[in-house]
C-alpha positions as CSV (number, residue, x, y, z in Angstrom):
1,X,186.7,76.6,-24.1
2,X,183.9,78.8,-25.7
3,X,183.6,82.5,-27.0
4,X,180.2,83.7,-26.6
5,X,179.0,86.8,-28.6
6,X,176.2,88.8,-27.1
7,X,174.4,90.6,-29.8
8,X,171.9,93.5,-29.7
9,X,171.3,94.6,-33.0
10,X,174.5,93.7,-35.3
11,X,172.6,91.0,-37.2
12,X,175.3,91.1,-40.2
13,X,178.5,88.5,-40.3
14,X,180.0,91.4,-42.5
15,X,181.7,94.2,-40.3
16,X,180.9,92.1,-37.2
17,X,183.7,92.8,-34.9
18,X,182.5,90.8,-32.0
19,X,181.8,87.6,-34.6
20,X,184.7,88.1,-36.6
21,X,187.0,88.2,-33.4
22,X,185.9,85.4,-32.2
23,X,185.2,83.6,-34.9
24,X,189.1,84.3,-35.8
25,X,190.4,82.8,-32.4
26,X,189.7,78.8,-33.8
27,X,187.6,78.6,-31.1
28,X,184.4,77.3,-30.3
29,X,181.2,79.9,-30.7
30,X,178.1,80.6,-29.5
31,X,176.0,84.1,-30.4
32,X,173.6,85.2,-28.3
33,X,171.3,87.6,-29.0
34,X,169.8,89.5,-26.4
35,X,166.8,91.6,-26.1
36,X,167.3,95.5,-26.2
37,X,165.8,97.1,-23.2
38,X,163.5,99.2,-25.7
39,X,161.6,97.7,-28.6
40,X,158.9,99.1,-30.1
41,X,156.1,96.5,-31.4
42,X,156.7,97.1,-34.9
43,X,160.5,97.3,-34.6
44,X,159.9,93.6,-33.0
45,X,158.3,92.5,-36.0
46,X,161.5,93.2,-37.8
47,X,163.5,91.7,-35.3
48,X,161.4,88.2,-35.3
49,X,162.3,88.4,-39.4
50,X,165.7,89.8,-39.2
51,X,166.3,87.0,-36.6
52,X,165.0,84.2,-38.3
53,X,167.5,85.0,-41.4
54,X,170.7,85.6,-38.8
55,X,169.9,82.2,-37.4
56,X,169.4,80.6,-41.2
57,X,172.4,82.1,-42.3
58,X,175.1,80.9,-39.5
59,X,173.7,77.5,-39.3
60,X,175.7,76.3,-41.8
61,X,178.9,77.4,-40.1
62,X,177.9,75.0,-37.6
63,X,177.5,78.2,-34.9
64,X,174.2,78.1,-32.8
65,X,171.8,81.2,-32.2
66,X,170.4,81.6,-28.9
67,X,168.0,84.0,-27.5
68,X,167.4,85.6,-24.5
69,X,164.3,87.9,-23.9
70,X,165.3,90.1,-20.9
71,X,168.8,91.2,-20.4
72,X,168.1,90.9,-16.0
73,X,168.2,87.3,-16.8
74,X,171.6,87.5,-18.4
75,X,173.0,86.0,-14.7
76,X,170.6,83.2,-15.2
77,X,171.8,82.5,-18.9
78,X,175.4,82.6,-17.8
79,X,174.9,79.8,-15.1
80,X,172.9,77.8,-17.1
81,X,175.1,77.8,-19.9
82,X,177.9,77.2,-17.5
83,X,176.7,73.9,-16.9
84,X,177.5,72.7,-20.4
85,X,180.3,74.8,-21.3
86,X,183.4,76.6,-20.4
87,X,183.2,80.5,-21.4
88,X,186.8,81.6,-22.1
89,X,185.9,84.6,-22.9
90,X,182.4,87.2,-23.6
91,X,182.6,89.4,-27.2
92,X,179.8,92.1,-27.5
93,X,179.5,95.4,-29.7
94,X,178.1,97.8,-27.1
95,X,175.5,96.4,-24.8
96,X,172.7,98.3,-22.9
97,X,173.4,96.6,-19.5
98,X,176.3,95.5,-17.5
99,X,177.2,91.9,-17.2
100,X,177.8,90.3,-14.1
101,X,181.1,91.9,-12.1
102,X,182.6,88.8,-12.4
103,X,182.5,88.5,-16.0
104,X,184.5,91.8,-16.8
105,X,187.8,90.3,-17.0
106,X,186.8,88.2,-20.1
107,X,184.2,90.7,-21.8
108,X,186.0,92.4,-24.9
109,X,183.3,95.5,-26.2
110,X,184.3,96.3,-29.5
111,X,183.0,99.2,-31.7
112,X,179.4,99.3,-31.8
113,X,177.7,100.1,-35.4
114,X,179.2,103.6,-36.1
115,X,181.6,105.2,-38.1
116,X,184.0,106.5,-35.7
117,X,184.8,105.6,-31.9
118,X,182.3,107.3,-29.5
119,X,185.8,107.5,-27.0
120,X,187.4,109.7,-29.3
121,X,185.0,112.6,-28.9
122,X,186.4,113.7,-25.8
123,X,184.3,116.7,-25.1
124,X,180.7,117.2,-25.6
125,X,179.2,118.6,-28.7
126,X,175.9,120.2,-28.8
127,X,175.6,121.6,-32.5
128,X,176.3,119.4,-35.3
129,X,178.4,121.6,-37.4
130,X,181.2,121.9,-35.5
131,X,180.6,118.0,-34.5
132,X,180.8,116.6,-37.7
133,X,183.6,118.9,-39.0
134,X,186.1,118.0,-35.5
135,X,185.1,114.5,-35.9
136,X,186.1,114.1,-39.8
137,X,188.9,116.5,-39.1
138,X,190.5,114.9,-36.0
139,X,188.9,111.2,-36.4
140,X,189.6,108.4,-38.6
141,X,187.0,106.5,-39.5
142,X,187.1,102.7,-38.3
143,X,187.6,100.4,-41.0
144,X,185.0,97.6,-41.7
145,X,186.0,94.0,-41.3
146,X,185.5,91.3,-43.4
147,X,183.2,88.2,-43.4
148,X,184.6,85.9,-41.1
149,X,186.5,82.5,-42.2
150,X,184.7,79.9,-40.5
151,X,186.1,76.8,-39.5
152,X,185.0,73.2,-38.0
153,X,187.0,74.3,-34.8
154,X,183.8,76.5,-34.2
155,X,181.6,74.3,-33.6
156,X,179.2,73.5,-30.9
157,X,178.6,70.1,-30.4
158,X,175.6,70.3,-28.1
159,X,171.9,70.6,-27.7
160,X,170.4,73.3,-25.5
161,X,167.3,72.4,-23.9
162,X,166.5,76.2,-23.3
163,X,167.0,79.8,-25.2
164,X,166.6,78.0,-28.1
165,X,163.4,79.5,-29.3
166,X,163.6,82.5,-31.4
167,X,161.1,85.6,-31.2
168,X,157.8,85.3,-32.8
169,X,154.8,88.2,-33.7
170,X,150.9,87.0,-33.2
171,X,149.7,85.7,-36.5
172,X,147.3,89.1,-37.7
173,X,146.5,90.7,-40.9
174,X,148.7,93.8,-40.0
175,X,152.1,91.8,-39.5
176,X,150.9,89.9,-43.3
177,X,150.3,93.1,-44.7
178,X,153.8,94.7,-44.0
179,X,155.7,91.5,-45.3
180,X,154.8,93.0,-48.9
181,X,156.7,96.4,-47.8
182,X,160.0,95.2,-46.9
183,X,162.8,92.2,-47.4
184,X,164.9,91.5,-44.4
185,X,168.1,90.6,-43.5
186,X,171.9,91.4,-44.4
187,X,171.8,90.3,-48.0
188,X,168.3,91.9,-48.1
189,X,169.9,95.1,-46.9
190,X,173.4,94.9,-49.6
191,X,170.4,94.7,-52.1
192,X,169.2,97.8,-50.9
193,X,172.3,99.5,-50.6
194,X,174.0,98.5,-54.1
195,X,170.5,100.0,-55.6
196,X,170.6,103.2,-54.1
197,X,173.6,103.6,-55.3
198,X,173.0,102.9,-59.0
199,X,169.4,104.3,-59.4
200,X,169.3,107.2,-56.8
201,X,172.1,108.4,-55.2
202,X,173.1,110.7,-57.9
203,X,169.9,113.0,-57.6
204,X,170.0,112.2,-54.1
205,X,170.3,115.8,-53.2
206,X,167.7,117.0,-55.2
207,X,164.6,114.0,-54.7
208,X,165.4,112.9,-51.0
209,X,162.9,115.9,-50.0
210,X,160.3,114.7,-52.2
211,X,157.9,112.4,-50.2
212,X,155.8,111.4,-53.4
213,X,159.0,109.9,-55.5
214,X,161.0,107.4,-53.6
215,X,164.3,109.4,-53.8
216,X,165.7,107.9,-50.1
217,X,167.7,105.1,-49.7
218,X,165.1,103.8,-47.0
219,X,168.3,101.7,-45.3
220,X,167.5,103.2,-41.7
221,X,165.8,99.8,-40.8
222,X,168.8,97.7,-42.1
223,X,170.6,100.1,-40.1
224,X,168.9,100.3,-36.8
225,X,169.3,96.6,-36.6
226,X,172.9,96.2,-37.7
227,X,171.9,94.5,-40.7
228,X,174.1,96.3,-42.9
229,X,177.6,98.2,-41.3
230,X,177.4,102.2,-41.3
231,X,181.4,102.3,-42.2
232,X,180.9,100.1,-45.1
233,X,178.6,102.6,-46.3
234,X,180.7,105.8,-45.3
235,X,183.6,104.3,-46.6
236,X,182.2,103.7,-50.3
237,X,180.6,106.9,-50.5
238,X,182.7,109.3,-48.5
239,X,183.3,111.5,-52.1
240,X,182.6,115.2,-52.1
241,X,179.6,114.0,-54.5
242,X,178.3,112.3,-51.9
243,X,178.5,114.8,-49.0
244,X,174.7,115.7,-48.4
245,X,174.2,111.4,-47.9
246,X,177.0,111.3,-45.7
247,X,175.9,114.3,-43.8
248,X,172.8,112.0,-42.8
249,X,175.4,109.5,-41.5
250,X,176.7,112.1,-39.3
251,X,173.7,112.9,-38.2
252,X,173.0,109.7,-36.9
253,X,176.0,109.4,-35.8
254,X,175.5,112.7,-33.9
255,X,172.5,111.5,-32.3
256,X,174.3,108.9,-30.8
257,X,177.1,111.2,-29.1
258,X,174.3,113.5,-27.2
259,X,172.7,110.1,-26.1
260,X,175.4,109.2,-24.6
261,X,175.7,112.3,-22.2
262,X,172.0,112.4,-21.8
263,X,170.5,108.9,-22.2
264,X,167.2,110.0,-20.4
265,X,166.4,112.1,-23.1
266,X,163.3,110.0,-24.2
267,X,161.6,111.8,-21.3
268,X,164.0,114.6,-20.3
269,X,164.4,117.8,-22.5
270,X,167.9,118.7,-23.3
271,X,167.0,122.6,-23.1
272,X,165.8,122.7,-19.1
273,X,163.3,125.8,-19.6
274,X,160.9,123.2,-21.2
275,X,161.3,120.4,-18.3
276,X,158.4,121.9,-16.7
277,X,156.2,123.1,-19.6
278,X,153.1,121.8,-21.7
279,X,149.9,123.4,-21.3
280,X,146.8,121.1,-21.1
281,X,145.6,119.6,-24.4
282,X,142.9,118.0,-26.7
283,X,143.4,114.6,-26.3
284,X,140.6,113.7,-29.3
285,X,143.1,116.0,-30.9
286,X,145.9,113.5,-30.2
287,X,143.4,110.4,-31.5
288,X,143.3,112.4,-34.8
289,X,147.0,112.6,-35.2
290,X,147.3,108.7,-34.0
291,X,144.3,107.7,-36.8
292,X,145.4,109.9,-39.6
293,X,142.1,112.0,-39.2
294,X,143.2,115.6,-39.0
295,X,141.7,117.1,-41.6
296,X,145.1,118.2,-43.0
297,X,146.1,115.6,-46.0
298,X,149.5,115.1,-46.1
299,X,149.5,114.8,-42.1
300,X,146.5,111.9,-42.6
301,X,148.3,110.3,-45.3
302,X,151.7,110.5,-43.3
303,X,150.3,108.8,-40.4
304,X,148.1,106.2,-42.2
305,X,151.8,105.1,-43.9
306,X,153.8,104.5,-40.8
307,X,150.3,102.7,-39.7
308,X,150.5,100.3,-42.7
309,X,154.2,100.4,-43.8
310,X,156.0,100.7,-40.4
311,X,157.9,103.5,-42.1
312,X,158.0,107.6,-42.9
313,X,159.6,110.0,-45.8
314,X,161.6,111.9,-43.3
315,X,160.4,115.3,-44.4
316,X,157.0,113.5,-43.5
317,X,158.6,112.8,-40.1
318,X,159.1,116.4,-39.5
319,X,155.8,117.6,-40.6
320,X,153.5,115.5,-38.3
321,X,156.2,116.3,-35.5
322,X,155.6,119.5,-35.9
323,X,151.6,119.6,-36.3
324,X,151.4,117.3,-33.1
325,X,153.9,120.1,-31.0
326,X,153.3,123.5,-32.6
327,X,150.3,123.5,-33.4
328,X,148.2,121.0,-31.3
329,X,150.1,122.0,-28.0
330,X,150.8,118.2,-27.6
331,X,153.6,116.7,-25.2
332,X,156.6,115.8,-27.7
333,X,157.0,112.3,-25.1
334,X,153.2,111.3,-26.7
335,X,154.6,111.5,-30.5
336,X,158.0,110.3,-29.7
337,X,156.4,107.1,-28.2
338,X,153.8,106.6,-30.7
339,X,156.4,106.9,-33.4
340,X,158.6,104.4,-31.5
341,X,156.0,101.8,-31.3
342,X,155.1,101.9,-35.3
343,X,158.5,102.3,-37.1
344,X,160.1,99.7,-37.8
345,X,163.5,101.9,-37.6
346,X,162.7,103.5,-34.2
347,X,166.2,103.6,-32.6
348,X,166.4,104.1,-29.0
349,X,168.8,107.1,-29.7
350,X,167.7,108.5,-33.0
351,X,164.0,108.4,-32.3
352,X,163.9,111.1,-28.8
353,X,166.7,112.8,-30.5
354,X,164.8,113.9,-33.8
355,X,161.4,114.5,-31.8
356,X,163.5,117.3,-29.5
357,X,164.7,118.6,-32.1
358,X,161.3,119.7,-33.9
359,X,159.8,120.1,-30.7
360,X,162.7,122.8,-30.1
361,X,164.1,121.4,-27.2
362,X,167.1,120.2,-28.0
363,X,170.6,120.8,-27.7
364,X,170.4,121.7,-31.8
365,X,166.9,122.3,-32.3
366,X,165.2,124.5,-35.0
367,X,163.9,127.5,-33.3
368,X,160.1,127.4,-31.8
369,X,159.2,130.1,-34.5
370,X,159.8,127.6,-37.1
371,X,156.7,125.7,-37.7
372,X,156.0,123.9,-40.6
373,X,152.9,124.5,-42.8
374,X,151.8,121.4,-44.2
375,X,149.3,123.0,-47.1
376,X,153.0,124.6,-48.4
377,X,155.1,121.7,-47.8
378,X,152.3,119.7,-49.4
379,X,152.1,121.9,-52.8
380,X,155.9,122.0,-53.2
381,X,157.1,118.5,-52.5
382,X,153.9,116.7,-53.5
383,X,152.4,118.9,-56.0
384,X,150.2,116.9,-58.2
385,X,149.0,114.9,-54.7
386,X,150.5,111.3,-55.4
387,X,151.4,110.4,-52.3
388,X,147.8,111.9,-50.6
389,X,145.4,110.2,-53.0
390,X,148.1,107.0,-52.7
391,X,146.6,106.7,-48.6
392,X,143.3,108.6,-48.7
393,X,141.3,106.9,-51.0
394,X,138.5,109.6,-50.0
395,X,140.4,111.6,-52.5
396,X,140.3,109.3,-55.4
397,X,137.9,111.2,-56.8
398,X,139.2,114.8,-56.1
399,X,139.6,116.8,-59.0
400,X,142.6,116.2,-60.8
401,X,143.1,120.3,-62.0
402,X,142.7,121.0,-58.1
403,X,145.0,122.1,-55.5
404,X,144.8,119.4,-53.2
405,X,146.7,120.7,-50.5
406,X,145.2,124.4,-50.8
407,X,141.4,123.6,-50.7
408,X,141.1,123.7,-46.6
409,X,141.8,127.4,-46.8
410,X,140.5,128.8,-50.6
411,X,137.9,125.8,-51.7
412,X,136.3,124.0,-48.6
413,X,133.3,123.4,-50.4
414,X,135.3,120.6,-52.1
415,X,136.2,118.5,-49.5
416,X,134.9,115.1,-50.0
417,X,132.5,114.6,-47.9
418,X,133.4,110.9,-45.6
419,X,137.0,113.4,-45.2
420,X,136.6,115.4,-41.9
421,X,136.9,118.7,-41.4
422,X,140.4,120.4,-40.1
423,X,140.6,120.1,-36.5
424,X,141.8,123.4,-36.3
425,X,142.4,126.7,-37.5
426,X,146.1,126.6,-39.3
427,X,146.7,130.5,-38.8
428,X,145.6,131.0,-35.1
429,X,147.1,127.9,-34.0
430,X,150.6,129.1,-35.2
431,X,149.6,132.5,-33.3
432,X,149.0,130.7,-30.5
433,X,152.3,128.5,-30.4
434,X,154.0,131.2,-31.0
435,X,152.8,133.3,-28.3
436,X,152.8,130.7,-26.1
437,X,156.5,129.5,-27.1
438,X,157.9,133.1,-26.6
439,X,156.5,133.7,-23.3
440,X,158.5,130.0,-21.9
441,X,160.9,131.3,-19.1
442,X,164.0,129.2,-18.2
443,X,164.3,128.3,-14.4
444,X,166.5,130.8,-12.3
445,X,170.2,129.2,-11.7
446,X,171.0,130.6,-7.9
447,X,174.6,131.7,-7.6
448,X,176.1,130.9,-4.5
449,X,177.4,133.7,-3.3
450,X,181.6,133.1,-2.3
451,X,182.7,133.0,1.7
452,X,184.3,136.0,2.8
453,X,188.3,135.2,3.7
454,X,188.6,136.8,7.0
């Protein structure tokens, strides 16, 4: 009699609660991991890594690792496996299909990789506020779970000819380049964590906004593949002093609860008046965001980042969201699928969520008059341009005593000259989103008009 654990994300053994319960039961296990319906390419590369060190890690508990690529073959899996075992019964935190029907007597779903219980929430919140202020006031937290003890009695004693064969990324220099960027892995992501919270969680509040100092905690990849447990983290720092990091936590966290009542946001808007809007636009415009080519410097050297490093300072995040939306008229679906295809944290919840709520159409969204100006964000949160002579090396030689960010507007004549010109017009292109924005009109709702009692 076998427990199998199906596994999307949750690549930890600590906090585990579909390991540890059945790990806990003396009983034989097997994990599986199963594909997530949407992966981005880069957020695969982690994956193959993050994989890899799951699989290294439980062997010596004597529990194998399978791995299935497609979750419509899970029927397939589940008869072939059949063959050589007997599944007592199926342990998963939170899948993103439905098992076979007649597999639901024996599936146990335990709680996926948040802080509290999505169930709990039993109304809809659509500002975060009064979200995260019911959900701390009215919720406990769930408490994390230890590392399970292992024992002989979960072992496997059998050799699978199939599903055996983990994940693996073509061999190219862009996959070599980004193993200098990160380590991967749970004890790769405790690393992280216990750093953070010696060296920069005390100025957190300040230096998080500064893109040119690394003043984030950059565990949103550990996180978006369960590497590391959300509750341990909100339970160590869950202080007062602590309340803007934790506020980030209940952001994702909130992210999570609107995609649960809307999980078609990655195409749908959650405000209907902009369902049916977006004018026609440039698309060399859009190759100019992709390349890091706009002409504006601390868009270029945001995108040529997530290009190289899989990853983005999320003030960056915000920025090129907002260029690509407000003021090049672009679709917010382009960005949020480019994004999704070069982070290695794009989160099938978190990613649409963030995009419609710079593009203005969320349920929370910062108004369509707000649109950031990257010349101003540039000067205060990047002042002495670190981080843009850092990825465009056709500023090496800019002169020091110059305001890098300022020149497209007061000193042109110093733009160097294998940099290209802006692509547009900063000032009218605000005028124009914002006419453009004011003028959106939501669709009519028809009342039905009530029958007459007669």
């Amino acid at each position: 009699m076998v427990y199998l654990v199906l596994l999307q994300k949750d690549l930890r053994q600590f906090d585990n609660p579909a390991l540890y319960h059945a790990v806990r039961r003396q009983k034989q296990v097997i994990v599986v991991y199963v594909m997530e319906k949407r992966l981005g390419l880069t957020s695969k590369w982690w994956l193959c890594r993050s994989l890899q060190t799951f699989f290294e890690e439980l062997d010596p508990f004597w529990i194998p690792v399978l791995y299935l690529d497609n979750s419509d073959k899970i029927s397939e899996l589940l008869e072939y496996l059949s063959k050589y075992i007997e599944i007592e019964r199926i342990h998963s935190n939170g899948l993103d299909f439905e098992l076979p029907d007649d597999y639901d007597e024996i599936h146990d779903s335990f709680q996926p990789n948040l802080i509290f219980k999505p169930e709990d929430m039993i109304k809809e919140y659509k500002i975060f506020t009064p979200f995260w202020k019911s959900i701390r006031a009215n919720c406990s937290p769930v408490k994390p779970l230890p590392i399970p003890e292992y024992s002989r009695k979960n072992y496997v004693d059998l050799e699978f000819d199939e599903y055996i064969d983990l994940p693996k990324m073509d061999d190219s220099d862009r996959w070599n380049q980004m193993d200098q960027y990160w380590k991967i892995g749970e004890k790769a992501a405790q690393e992280r964590f216990e750093s953070f919270v010696k060296t920069k969680l005390s100025d957190y509040d300040h230096g998080r906004d500064f893109f040119c100092e690394d003043g984030t905690s950059k565990l949103s990849p550990h996180l978006r593949f369960g590497e590391i447990s959300a509750r341990q983290i909100y339970e160590r720092l869950n202080t007062k002093s602590t309340e803007r990091f934790c506020s980030e936590l209940g952001w994702r966290e909130f992210a999570y609860h609107v995609n649960r009542y809307h999980p078609d946001m990655t195409k749908i808007p959650l405000n209907p008046k902009y369902r049916d809007f977006w004018p026609e636009f440039n698309d060399d415009h859009l190759e100019a965001w992709k390349t890091g080519n706009t002409g504006f410097p601390v868009i270029d050297a945001a995108m040529r980042d997530i290009s190289t490093t899989g990853w983005m300072h999320n003030r960056l995040r915000m920025l090129v969201a907002s260029f690509l939306v407000k003021n090049l008229l672009i679709p917010w679906q382009l960005g949020e699928e480019w994004f999704y295809e070069h982070l290695v944290d794009a989160d099938p919840a978190i990613n649409p969520f963030s995009w419609q709520w710079v593009a203005g159409c969320g349920t929370d969204s910062v108004p369509y008059f707000r649109i950031f100006n990257p010349m101003l964000q540039g000067e205060k949160f990047d002042s002495k341009g670190i981080y843009v002579r850092k990825w465009l090396p056709e500023f090496a030689d800019f002169p020091l005593k110059q305001n890098i960010h300022q020149y497209i507007i007061k000193q042109p004549q110093l733009c160097p000259k294998n940099y290209p010109k802006p692509i547009i017009d900063f000032k009218s292109s605000r005028e124009r989103t914002l006419s453009t924005f004011k003028n959106i009109v939501a669709p009519k709702v028809i009342q039905l008009k009530k029958p007459r009692l007669v």
